[in-house]
C-alpha positions in Angstrom: 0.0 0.0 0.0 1.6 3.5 -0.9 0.9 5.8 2.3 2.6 8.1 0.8 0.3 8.9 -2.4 -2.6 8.3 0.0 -1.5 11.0 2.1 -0.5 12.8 -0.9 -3.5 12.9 -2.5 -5.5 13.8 0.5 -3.7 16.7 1.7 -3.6 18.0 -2.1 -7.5 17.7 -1.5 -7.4 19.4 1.7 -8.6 16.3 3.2 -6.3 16.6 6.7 -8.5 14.3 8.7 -8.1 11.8 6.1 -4.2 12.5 6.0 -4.2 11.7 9.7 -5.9 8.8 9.4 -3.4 7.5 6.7 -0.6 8.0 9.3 -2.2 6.2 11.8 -3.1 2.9 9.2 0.5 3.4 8.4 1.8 3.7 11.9 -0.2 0.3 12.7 1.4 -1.3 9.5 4.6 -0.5 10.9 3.7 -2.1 13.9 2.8 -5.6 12.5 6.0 -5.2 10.4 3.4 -4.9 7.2 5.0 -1.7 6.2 8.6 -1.5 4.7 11.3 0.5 5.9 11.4 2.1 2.6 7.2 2.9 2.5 8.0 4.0 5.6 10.6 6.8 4.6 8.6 7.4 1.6 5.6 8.7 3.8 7.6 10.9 6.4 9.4 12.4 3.5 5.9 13.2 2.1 4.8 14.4 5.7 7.9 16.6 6.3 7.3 18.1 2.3 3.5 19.6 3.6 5.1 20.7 6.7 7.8 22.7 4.9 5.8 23.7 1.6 
């Protein structure tokens, strides 16, 4: 699953409750080790890119 699109794409649609949502899912993927450490970078570079931009 790409977190990082999903939180993309919902933060491009000013969705932010849907963005924090996807952090949680991915948070509880990461968990239960269902979440790479790459998909994990991927999505916390993503995050830090809003925060910044």
């Amino acid at each position: 699953m790409d977190y990082a699109a999903m939180y993309r794409q919902a933060m491009t649609e000013g969705r932010t409750d849907q963005a924090h949502t996807i952090v949680l899912s991915a948070n509880q993927a990461a968990q239960a080790e269902g979440l790479t450490p790459e998909e994990l970078s991927a999505l916390v570079t993503e995050i830090k890119a809003w925060e910044e931009g």
